[in-house]
RODO-2510 file (C-alpha; in nm, 4 decimals, decimal comma):
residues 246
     n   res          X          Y          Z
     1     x     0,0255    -3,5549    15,6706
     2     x    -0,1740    -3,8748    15,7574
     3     x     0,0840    -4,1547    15,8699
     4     x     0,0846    -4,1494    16,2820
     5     x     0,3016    -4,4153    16,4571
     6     x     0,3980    -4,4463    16,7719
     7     x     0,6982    -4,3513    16,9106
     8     x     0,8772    -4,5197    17,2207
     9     x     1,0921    -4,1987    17,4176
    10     x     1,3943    -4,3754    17,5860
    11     x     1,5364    -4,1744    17,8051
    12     x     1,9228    -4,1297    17,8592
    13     x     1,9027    -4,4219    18,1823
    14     x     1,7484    -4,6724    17,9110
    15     x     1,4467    -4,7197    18,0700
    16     x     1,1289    -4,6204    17,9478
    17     x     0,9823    -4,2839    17,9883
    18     x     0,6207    -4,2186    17,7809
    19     x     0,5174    -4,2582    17,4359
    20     x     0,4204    -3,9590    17,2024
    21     x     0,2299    -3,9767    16,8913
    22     x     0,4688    -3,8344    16,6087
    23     x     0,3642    -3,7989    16,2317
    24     x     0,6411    -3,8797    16,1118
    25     x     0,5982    -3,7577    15,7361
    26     x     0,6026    -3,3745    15,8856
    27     x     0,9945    -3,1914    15,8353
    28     x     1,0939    -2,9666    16,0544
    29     x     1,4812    -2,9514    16,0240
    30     x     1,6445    -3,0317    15,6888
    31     x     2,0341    -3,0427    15,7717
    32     x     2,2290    -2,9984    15,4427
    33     x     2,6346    -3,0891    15,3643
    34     x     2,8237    -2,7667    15,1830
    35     x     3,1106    -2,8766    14,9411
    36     x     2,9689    -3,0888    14,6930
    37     x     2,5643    -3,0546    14,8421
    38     x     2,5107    -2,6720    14,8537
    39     x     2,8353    -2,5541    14,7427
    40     x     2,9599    -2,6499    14,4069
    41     x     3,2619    -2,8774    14,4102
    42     x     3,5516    -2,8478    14,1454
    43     x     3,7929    -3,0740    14,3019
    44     x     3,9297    -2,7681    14,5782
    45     x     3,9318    -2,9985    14,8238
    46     x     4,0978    -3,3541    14,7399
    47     x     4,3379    -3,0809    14,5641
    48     x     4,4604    -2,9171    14,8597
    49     x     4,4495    -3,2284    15,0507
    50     x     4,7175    -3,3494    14,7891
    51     x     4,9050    -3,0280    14,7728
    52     x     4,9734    -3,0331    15,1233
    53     x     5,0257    -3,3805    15,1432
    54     x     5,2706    -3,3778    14,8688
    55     x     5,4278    -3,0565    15,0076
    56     x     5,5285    -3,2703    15,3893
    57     x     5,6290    -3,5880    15,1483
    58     x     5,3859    -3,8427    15,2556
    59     x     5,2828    -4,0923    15,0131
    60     x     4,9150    -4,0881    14,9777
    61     x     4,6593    -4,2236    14,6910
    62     x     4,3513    -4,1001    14,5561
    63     x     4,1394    -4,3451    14,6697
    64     x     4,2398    -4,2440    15,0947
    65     x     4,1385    -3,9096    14,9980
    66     x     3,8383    -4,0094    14,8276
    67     x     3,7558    -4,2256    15,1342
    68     x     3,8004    -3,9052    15,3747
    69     x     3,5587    -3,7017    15,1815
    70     x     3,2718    -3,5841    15,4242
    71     x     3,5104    -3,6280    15,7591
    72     x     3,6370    -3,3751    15,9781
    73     x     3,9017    -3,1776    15,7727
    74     x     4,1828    -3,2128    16,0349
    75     x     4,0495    -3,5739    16,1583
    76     x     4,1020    -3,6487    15,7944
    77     x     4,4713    -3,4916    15,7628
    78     x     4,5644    -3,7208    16,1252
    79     x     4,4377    -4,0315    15,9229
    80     x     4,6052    -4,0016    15,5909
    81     x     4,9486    -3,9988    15,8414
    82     x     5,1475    -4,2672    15,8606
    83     x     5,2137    -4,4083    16,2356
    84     x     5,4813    -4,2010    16,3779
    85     x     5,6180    -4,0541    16,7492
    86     x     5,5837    -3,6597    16,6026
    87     x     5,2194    -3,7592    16,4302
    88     x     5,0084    -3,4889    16,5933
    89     x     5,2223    -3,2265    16,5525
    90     x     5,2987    -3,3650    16,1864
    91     x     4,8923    -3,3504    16,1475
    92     x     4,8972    -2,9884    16,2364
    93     x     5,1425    -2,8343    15,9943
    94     x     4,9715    -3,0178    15,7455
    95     x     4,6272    -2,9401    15,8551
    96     x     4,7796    -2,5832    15,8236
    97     x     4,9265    -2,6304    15,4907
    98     x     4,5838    -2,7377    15,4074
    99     x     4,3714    -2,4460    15,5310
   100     x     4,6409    -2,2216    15,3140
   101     x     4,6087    -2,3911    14,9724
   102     x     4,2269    -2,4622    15,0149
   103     x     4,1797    -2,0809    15,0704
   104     x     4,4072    -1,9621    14,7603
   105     x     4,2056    -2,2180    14,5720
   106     x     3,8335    -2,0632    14,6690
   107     x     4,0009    -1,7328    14,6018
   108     x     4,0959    -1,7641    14,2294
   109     x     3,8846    -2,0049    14,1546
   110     x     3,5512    -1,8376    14,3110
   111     x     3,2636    -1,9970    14,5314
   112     x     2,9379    -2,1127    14,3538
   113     x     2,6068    -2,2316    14,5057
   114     x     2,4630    -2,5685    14,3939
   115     x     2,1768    -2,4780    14,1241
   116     x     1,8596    -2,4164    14,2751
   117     x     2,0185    -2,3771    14,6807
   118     x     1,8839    -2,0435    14,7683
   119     x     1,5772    -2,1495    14,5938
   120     x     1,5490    -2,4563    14,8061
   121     x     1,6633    -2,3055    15,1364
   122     x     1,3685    -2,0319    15,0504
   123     x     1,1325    -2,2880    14,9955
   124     x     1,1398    -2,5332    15,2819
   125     x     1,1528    -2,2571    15,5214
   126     x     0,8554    -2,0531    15,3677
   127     x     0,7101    -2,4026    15,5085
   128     x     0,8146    -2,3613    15,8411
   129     x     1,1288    -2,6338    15,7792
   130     x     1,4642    -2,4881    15,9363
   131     x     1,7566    -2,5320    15,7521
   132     x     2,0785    -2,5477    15,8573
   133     x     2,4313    -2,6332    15,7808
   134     x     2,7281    -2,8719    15,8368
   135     x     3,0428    -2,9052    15,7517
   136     x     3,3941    -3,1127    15,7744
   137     x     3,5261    -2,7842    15,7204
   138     x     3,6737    -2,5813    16,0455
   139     x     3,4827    -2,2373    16,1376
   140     x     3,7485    -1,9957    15,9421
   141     x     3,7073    -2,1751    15,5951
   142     x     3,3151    -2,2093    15,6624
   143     x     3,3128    -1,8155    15,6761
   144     x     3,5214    -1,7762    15,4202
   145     x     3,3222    -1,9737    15,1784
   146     x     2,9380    -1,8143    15,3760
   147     x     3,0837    -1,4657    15,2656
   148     x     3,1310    -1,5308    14,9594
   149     x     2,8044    -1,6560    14,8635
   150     x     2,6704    -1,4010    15,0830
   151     x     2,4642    -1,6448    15,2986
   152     x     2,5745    -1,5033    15,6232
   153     x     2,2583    -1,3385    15,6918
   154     x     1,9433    -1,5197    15,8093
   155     x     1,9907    -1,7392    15,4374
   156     x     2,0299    -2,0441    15,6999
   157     x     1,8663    -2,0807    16,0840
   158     x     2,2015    -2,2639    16,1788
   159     x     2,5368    -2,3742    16,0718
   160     x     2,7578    -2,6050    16,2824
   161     x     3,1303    -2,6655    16,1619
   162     x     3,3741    -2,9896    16,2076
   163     x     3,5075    -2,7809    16,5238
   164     x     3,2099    -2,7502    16,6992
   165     x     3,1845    -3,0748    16,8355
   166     x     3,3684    -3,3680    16,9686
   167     x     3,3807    -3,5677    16,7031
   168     x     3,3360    -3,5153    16,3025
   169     x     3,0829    -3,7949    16,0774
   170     x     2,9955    -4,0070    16,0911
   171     x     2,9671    -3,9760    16,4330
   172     x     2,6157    -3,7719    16,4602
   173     x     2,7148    -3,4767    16,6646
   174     x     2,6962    -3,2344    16,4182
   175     x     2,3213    -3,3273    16,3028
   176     x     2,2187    -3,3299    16,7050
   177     x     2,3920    -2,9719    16,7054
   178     x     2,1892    -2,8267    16,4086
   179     x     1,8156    -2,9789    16,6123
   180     x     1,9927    -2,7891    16,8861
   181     x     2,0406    -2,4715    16,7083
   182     x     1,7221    -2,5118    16,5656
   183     x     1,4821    -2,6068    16,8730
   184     x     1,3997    -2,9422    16,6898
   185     x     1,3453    -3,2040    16,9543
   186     x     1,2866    -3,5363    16,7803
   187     x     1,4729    -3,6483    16,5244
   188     x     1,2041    -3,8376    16,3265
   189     x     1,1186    -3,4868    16,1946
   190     x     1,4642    -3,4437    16,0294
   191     x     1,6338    -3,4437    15,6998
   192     x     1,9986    -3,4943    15,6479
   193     x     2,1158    -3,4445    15,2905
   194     x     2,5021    -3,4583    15,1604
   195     x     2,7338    -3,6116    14,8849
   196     x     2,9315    -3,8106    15,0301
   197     x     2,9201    -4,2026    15,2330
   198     x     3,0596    -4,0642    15,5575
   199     x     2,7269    -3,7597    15,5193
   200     x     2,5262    -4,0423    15,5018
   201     x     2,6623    -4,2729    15,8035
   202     x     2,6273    -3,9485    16,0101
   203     x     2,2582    -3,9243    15,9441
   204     x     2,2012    -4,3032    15,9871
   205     x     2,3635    -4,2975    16,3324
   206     x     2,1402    -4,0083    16,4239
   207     x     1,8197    -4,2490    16,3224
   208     x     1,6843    -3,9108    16,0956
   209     x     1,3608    -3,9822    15,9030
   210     x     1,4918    -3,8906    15,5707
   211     x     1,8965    -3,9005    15,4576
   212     x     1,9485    -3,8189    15,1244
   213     x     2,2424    -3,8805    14,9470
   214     x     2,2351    -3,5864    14,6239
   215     x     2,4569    -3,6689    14,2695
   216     x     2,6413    -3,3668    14,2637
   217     x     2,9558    -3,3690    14,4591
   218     x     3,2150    -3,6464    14,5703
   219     x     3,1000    -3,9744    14,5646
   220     x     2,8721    -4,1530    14,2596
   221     x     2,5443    -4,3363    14,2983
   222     x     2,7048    -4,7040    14,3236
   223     x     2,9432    -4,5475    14,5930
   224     x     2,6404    -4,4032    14,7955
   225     x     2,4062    -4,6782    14,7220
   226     x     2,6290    -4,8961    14,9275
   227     x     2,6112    -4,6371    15,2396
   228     x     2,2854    -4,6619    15,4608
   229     x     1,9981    -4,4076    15,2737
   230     x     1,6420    -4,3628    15,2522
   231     x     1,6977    -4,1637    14,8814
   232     x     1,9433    -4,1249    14,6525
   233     x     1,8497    -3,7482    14,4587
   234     x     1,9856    -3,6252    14,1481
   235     x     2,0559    -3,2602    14,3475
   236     x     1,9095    -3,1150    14,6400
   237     x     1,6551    -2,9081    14,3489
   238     x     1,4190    -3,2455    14,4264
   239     x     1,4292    -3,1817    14,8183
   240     x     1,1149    -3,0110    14,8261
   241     x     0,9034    -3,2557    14,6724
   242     x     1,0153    -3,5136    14,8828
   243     x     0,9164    -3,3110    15,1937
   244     x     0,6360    -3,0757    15,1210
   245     x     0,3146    -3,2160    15,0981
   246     x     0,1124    -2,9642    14,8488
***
C-alpha cells in the first residue's frame, strides 16, 4: 500500500476546497451486481422480460432486451414500449406481469450463488472491505432472491435496490448509496463489479478506482470490453487478488 497521489476535493459549488493525501490502492467498499455477478444467471430474466412482453403483444427482439440488461427493471419495461398516450400505465401492467413470471421462474427453478461468493464476500471483509449490493431489481424480488440464498443476515454490510434511488445505471446513484450505507467517503477507495455494460457505465460515472466487469452473466468479453473498465475478470473468485495486498 505504497502509491500516494494527491487528490483535489471539489466541493458541490465547484470551487476548490483542500487537498487530502489518498492511497489510492487501499479498498474499502467493493459494490457487487446480483443476477449474473453474485447470483447465478440461467436466462430468468430476459425470459420473463419476453414472457410478459409477449403476453401485452408488443413486438420486441432479443437484442433490446439484451441491451436493457443491468438497468432498472421497470425503467427497462418503459423503454422496450413503443411511443403511445396510455405508455405509463402500459409500463406498469407489464412491469407487473414481469415481477409475476420472474418470481415463478426463481421458484421452480431455484436461486444459486456465483461459485466462490460467500467465499469472497468472507474474504474482503475479514480485510476490513465492506461489501454491499445492487441491483436493477425492485426491493420485493431482491428479498425474494436474499432469502433464498440465505444472505439476509450480516452476509452483506448493505444492499441498495433499483427503487431506492432516483434513477437506475448507469446513472451512479446506486454505487453513491452503497458508500452511504457503508460510511465510505471517497470514492477512490471503491470497487464496482457486475456483468453487464450498463454495471460498468454506472461505476465509470461514479469515477470508482476499480470497475470490474466478471465473465459470468449477461454480456461477453467483446461486449464489455467496449464499455469503460479498469478489468475484465473471469468471475468475481479473482476479486481478492486484485484488492488485497498479502
Amino acid at each position: 500500500m505504497s502509491d500516494i497521489v494527491d487528490v483535489k476535493v471539489v466541493e458541490a459549488d465547484g470551487l476548490m476546497n483542500s487537498q487530502e493525501s489518498v492511497n489510492v490502492t487501499e479498498a474499502k467498499l467493493v459494490v457487487f451486481d446480483m443476477a449474473g455477478t453474485t447470483v447465478k444467471d440461467h436466462g430468468q430474466v430476459p425470459a420473463a422480460f419476453a414472457a410478459a412482453l409477449t403476453d401485452h403483444h408488443i413486438e420486441f427482439t432479443a437484442e433490446q432486451i439484451r441491451n436493457v440488461r443491468g438497468s432498472s427493471k421497470r425503467q427497462a419495461v418503459l423503454d422496450l414500449l413503443p411511443e403511445s398516450p396510455d405508455r405509463l400505465r402500459r409500463a406498469d401492467l407489464v412491469y407487473d406481469s414481469f415481477r409475476e413470471y420472474l418470481a415463478r421462474k426463481y421458484s421452480v427453478d431455484g436461486v444459486e450463488p456465483i461459485e466462490d461468493a460467500e467465499r469472497v464476500f468472507k474474504e474482503l471483509r475479514r480485510e476490513g472491505i465492506h461489501v454491499a449490493l445492487n441491483t436493477g431489481f425492485d426491493r420485493d424480488i431482491t428479498e425474494l432472491l436474499l432469502k433464498a440464498l440465505n444472505w439476509q443476515n450480516q452476509t452483506v454490510d448493505g444492499v441498495v435496490c433499483a427503487d431506492d434511488v432516483r434513477q437506475g445505471r448507469p446513472a451512479p446513484f446506486m454505487i453513491f448509496r452503497a458508500m452511504e450505507l457503508t460510511g465510505t467517503t471517497n470514492m477512490r477507495h471503491v470497487a464496482n463489479v457486475g456483468d453487464t455494460v450498463l454495471d460498468l457505465e454506472a461505476g465509470h460515472n461514479a469515477r470508482v478506482r476499480w470497475n470490474a466487469g466478471v465473465l459470468t452473466g449477461a454480456h461477453d468479453r467483446s461486449r464489455l470490453a467496449q464499455a469503460p473498465h479498469t478489468h475484465l475478470l473471469s468471475s468475481i473468485a479473482e476479486l481478492p487478488g486484485l484488492l488485497i495486498n498479502k
